[in-house]
Backbone as CSV, one residue per row, in Angstrom:
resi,resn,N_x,N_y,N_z,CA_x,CA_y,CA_z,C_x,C_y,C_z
1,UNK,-24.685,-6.123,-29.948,-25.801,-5.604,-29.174,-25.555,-5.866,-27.685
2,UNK,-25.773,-4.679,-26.984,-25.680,-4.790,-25.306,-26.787,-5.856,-24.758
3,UNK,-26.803,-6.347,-24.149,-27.591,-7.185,-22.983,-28.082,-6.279,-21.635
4,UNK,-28.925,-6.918,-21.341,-28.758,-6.110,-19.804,-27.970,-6.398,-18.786
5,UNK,-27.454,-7.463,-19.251,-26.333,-7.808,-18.196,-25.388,-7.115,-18.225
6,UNK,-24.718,-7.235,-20.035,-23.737,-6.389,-20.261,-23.773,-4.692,-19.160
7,UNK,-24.835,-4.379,-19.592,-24.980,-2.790,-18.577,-24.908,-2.749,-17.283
8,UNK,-25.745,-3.774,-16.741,-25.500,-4.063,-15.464,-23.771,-4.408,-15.330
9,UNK,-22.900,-4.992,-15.699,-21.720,-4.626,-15.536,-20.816,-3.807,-16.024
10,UNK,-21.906,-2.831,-16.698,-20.714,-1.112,-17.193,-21.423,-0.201,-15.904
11,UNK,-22.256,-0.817,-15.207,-22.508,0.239,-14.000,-22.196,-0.031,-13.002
12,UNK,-21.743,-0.956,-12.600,-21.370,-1.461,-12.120,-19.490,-1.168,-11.806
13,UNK,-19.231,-1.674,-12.680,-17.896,-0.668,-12.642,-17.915,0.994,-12.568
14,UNK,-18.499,1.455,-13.474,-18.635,2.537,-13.399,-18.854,3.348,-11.668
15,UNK,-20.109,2.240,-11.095,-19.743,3.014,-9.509,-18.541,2.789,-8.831
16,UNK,-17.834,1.437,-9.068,-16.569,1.061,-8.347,-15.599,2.278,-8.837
17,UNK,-15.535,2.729,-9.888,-14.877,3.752,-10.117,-15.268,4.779,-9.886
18,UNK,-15.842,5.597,-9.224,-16.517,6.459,-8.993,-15.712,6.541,-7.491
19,UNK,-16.167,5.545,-6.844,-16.092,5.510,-5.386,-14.729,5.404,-5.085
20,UNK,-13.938,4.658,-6.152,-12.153,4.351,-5.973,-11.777,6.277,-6.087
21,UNK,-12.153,6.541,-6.958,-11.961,7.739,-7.224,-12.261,8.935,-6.023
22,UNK,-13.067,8.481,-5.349,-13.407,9.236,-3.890,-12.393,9.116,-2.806
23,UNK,-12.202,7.979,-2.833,-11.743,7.408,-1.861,-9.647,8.448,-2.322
24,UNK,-9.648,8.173,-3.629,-8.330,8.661,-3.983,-8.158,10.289,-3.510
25,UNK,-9.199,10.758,-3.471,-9.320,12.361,-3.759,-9.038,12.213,-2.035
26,UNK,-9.919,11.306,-1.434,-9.634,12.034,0.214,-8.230,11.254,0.627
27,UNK,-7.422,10.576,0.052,-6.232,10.238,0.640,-5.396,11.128,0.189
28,UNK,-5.264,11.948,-1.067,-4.519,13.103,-1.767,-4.861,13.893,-0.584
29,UNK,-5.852,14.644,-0.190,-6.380,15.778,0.390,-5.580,15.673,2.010
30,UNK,-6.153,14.441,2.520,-5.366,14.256,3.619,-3.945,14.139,3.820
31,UNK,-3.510,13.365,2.697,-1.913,13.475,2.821,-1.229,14.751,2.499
32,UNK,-2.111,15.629,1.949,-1.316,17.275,1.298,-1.761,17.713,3.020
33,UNK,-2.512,17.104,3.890,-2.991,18.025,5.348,-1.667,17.900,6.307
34,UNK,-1.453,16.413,6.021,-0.361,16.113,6.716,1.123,16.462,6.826
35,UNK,1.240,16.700,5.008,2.569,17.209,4.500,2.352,18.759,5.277
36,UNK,1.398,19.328,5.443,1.375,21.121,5.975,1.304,20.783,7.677
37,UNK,0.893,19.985,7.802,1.046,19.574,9.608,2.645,19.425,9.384
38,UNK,3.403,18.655,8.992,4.989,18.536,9.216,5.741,19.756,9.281
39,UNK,5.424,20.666,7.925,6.092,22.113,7.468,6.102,22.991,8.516
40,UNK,4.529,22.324,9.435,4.436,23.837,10.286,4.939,23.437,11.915
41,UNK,5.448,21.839,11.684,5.769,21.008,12.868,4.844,20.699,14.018
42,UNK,3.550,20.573,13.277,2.074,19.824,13.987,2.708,18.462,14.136
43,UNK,3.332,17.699,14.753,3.626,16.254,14.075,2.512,15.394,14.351
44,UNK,1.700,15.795,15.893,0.834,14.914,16.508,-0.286,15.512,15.388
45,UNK,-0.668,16.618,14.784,-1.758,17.039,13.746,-1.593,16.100,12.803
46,UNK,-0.080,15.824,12.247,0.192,15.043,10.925,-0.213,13.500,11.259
47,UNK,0.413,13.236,12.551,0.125,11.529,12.550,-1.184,10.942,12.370
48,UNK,-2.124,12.044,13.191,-3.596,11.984,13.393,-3.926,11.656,11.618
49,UNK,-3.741,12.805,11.152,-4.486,12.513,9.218,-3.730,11.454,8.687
50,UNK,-2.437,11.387,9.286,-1.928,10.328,8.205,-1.977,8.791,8.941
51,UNK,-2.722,8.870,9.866,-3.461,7.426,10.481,-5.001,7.490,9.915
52,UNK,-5.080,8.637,9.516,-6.741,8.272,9.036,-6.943,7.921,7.331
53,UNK,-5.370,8.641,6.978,-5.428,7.915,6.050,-5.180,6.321,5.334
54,UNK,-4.221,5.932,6.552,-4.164,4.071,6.053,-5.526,3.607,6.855
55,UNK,-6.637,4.000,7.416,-7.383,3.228,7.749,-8.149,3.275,6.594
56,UNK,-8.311,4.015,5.524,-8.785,3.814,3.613,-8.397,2.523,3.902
57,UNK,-7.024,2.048,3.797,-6.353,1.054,3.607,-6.443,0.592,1.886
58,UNK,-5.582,2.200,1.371,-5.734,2.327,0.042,-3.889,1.884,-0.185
59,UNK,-3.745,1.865,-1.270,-2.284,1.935,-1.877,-1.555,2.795,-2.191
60,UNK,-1.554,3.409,-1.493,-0.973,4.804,-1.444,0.315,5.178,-0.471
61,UNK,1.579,5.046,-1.131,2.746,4.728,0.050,2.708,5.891,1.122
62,UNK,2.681,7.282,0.445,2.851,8.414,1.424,2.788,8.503,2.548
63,UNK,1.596,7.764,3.382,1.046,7.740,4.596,1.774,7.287,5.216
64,UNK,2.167,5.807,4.443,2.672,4.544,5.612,4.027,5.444,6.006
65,UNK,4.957,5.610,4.361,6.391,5.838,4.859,6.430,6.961,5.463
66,UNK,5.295,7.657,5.637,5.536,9.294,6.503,5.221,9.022,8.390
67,UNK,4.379,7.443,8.725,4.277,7.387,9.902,5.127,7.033,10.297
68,UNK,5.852,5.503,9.336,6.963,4.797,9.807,8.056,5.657,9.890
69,UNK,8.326,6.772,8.904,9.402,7.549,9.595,9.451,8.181,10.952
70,UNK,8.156,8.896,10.931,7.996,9.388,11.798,7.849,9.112,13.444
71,UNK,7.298,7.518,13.714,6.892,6.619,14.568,8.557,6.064,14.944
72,UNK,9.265,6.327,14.025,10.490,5.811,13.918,11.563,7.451,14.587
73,UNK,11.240,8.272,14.324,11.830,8.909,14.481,11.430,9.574,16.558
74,UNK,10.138,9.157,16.966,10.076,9.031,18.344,10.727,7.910,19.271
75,UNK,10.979,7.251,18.195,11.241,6.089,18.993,10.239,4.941,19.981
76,UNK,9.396,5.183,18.979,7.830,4.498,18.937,7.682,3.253,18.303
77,UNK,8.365,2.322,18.610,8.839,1.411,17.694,7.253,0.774,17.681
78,UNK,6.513,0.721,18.925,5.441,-0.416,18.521,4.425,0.364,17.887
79,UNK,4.417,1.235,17.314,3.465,1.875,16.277,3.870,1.640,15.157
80,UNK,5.237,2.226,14.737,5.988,2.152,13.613,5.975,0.453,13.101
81,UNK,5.833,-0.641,14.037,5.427,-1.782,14.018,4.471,-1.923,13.078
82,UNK,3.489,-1.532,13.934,2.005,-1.987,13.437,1.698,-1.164,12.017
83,UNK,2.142,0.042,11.964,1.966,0.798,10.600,2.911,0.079,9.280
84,UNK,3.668,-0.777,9.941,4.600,-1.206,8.495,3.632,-2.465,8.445
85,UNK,3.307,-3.387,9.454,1.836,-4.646,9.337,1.220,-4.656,8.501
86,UNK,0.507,-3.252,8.906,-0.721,-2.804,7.993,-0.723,-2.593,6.497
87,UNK,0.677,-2.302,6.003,1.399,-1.766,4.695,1.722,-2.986,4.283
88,UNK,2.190,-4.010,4.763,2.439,-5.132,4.114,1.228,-5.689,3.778
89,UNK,0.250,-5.832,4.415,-1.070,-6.340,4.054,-1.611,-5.467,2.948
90,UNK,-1.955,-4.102,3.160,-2.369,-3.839,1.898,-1.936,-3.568,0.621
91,UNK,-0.362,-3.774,0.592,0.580,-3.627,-0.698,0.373,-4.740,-1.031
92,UNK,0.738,-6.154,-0.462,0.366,-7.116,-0.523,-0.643,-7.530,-1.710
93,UNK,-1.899,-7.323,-0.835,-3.379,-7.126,-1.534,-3.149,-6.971,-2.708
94,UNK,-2.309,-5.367,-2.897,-2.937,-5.148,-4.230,-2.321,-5.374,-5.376
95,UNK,-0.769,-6.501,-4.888,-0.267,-6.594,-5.855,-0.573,-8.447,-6.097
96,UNK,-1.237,-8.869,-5.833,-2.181,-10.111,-5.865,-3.625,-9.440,-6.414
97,UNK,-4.297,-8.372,-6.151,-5.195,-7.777,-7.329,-4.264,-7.659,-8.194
98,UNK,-3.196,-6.773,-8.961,-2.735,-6.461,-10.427,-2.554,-8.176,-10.928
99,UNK,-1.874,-8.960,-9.877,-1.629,-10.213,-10.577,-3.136,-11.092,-10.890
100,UNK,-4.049,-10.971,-10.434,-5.310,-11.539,-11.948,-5.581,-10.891,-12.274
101,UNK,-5.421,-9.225,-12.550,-6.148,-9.264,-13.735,-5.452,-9.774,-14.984
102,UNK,-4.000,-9.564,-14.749,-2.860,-10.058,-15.603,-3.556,-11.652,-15.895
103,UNK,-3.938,-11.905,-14.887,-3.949,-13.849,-15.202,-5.328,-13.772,-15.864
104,UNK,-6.542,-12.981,-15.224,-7.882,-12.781,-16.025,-7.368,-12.871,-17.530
105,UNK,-6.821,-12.043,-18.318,-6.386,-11.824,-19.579,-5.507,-12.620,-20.203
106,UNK,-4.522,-13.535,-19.773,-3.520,-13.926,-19.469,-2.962,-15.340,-18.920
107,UNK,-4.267,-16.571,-18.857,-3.974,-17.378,-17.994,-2.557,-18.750,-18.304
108,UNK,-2.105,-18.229,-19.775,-1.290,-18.892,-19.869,0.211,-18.268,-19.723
109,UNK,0.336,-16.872,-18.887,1.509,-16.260,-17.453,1.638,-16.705,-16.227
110,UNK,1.053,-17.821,-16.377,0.489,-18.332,-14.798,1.954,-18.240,-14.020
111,UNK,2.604,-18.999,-15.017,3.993,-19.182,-14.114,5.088,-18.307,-13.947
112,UNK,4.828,-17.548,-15.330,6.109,-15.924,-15.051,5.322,-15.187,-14.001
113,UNK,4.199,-14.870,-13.034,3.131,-14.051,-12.753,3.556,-14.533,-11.240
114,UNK,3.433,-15.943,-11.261,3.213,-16.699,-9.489,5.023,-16.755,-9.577
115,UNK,6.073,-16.405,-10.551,7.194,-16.292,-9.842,7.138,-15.123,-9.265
116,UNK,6.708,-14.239,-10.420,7.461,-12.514,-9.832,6.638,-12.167,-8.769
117,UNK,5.359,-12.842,-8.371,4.676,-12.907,-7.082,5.836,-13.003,-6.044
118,UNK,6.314,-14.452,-5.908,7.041,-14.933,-4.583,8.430,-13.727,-4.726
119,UNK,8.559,-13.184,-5.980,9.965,-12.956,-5.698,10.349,-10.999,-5.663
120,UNK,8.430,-10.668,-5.785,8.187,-9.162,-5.422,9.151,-8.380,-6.682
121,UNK,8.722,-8.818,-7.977,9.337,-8.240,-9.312,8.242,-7.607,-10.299
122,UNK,9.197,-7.366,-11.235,8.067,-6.776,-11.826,8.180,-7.514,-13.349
123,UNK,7.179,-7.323,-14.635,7.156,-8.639,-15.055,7.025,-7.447,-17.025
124,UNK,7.993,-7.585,-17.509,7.467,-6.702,-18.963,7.587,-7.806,-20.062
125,UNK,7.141,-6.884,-20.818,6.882,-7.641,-22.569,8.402,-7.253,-23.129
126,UNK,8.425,-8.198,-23.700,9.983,-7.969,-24.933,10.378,-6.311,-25.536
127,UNK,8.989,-5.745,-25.328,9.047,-4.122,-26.181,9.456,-3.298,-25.012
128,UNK,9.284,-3.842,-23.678,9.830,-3.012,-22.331,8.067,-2.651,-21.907
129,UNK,7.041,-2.550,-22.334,5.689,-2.853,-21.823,5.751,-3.400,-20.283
130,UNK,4.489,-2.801,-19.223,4.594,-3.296,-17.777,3.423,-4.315,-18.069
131,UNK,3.539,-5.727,-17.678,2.733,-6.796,-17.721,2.308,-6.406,-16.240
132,UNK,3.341,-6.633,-15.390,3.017,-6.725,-13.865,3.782,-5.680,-13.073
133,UNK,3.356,-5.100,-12.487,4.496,-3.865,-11.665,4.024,-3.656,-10.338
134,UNK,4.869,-4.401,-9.520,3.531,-4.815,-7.927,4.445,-3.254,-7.154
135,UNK,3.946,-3.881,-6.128,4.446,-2.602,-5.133,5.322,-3.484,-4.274
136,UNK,6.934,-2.638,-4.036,7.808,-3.283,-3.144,7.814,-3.972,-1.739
137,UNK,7.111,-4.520,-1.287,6.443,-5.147,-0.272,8.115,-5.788,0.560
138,UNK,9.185,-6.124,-0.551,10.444,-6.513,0.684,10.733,-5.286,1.341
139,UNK,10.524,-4.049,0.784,11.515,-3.452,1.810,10.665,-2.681,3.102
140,UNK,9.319,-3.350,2.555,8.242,-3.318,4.352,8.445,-4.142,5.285
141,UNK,8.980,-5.085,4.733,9.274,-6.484,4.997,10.524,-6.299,5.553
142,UNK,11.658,-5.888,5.273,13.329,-5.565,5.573,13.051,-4.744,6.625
143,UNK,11.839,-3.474,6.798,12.191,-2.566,8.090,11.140,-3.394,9.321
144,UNK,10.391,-4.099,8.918,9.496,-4.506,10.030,10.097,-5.591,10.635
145,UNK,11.581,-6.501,10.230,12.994,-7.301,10.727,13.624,-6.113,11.888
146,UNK,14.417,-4.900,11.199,14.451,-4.230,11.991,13.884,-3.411,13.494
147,UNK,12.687,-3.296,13.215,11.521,-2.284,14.035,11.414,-3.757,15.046
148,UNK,11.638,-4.891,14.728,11.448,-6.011,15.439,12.570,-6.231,16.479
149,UNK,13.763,-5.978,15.769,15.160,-5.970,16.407,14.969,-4.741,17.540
150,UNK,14.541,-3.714,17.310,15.075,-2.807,18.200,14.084,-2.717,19.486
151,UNK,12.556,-3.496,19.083,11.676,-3.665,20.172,12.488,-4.779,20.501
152,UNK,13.019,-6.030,20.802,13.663,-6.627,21.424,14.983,-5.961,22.398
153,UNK,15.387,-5.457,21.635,16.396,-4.709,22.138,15.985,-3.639,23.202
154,UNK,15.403,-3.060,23.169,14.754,-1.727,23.922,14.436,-2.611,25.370
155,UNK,13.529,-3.784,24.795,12.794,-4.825,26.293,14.109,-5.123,27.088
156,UNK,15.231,-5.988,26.323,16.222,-6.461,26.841,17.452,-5.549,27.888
157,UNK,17.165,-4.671,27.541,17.725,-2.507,27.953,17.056,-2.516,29.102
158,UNK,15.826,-2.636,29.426,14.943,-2.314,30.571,14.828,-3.098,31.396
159,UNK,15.099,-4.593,31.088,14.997,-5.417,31.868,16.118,-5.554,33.052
């Protein structure tokens, strides 16, 4: 037998999903705006949607790797900066969300879970099953070393 609590937390989810689901539809919509800003070589049209789309600050790679290329490809290093920042933080995020719910269900993975954490892996069952499957956060991490190198470099050029 349901409780009212119980309901109160199937509606509860139910709006979180609702709204995740909103939120998904306008980062699809915007990133298909952006992909037709590139085709038609809007780039400043494309950067515009595809900056409005990491301010969602959803998980959704398209955006980031389409500014950082792109921010990268002006030679805009301190944007392309801050857009790989922003990507590490929210890939980050959400692969520390997948890791409890894994541990919610799970609390005796603690330690296969907090390795493949530090070591940005992914974590299966003996049958090949995904326990944990985070999002690649080193290689935001590997270009924002770089994007770092070449703003040094650029200062050191001018000086």
């Amino acid at each position: 037998m349901w409780t009212g609590e119980d309901q109160k937390e199937l509606d509860d989810l139910r709006e979180y999903n609702r709204k995740e689901g909103e939120i998904l539809s306008k980062c699809c919509d915007t990133n298909n705006r952006g992909i037709a800003f590139e085709k038609e070589g809007r780039i400043e049209e494309a950067l515009k949607v595809y900056e409005e789309n990491i301010s969602l600050r959803q998980p959704a790679l398209h955006a980031y790797w389409r500014l950082i290329k792109l921010y990268r490809k002006m030679k805009d290093y301190k944007n392309e900066l801050r857009v790989i920042k922003i990507a590490i933080d929210v890939f980050m995020k959400e692969n520390e969300r997948r890791a409890n719910l894994v541990l919610d269900e799970h609390p005796e993975w603690e330690d296969i879970i907090m390795q493949a954490m530090e070591t940005n892996e992914e974590v299966r069952l003996d049958d090949g099953r995904y326990v944990l499957n985070q999002y690649n956060v080193i290689e935001f991490i590997d270009r924002e070393v770089k994007v770092k190198y070449l703003i040094e470099n650029k200062t050191q050029k001018s000086c």
